[in-house]
C-alpha positions as CSV (number, residue, x, y, z in Angstrom):
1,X,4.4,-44.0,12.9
2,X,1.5,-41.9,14.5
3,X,-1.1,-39.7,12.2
4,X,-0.6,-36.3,13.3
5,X,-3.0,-33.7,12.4
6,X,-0.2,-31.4,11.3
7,X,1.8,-32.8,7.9
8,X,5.1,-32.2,7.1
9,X,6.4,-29.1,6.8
10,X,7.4,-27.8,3.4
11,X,10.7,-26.7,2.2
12,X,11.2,-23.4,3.5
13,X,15.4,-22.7,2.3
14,X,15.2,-19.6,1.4
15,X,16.1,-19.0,-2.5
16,X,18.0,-15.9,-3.2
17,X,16.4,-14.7,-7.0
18,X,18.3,-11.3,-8.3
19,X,15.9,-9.3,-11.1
20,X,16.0,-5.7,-12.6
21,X,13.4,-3.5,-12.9
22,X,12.7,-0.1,-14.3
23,X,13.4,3.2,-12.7
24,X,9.2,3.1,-12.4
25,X,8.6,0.3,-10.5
26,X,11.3,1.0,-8.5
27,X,9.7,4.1,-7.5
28,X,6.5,2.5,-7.3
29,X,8.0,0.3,-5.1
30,X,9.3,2.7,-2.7
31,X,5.9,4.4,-2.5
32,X,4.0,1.2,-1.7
33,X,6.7,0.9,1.0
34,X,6.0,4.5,2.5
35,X,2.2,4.1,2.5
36,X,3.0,0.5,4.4
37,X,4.9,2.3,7.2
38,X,2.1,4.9,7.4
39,X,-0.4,2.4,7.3
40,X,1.3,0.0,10.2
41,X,3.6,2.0,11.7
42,X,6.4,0.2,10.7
43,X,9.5,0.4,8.5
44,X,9.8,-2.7,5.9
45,X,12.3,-2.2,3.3
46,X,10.9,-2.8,-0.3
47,X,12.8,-6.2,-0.4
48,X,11.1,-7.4,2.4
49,X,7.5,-6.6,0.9
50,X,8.3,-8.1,-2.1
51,X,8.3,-12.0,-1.3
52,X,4.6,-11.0,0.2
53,X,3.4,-9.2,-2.6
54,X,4.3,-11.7,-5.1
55,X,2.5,-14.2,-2.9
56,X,-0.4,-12.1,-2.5
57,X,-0.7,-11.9,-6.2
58,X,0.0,-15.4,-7.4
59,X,-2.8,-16.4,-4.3
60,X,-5.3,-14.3,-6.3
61,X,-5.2,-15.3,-9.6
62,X,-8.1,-17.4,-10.6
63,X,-6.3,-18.1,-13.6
64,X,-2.8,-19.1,-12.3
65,X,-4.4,-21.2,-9.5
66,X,-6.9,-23.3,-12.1
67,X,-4.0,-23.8,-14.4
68,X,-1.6,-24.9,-12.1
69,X,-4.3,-27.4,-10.4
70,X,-5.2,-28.6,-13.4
71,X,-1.3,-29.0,-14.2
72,X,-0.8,-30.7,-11.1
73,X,-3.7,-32.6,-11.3
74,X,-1.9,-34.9,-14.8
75,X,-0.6,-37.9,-14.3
């Protein structure tokens, strides 16, 4: 088998994951999605941001990331 630079790829099935929120965040929601548009110039609907923003958030906290290496990291 030849060592390629680039590994596997990971898993990328989407999941389908249903939640509700509050009348608030939902509006919050839809303002973050306006501001986006004016911002890029383009139309994302708020269930589109979403997966991003999570990621965005989980990739910056400190906390989550330590814990989870250090979770990861036990035999």
């Amino acid at each position: 088998m030849p060592d390629l630079k680039l590994g596997r790829l990971p898993d990328r099935t989407p999941i389908k994951l249903a939640i509700t929120i509050t009348p608030d965040l939902q509006a919050a929601l839809q303002a973050y999605a306006s501001i986006y548009a004016q911002a890029y110039g383009v139309e994302e609907p708020v269930a589109e941001l979403i997966p991003a923003m999570l990621t965005a958030f989980l990739e910056s906290d400190r906390g989550f990331l330590r814990a989870r290496d250090a979770q990861r990291s036990k035999p």
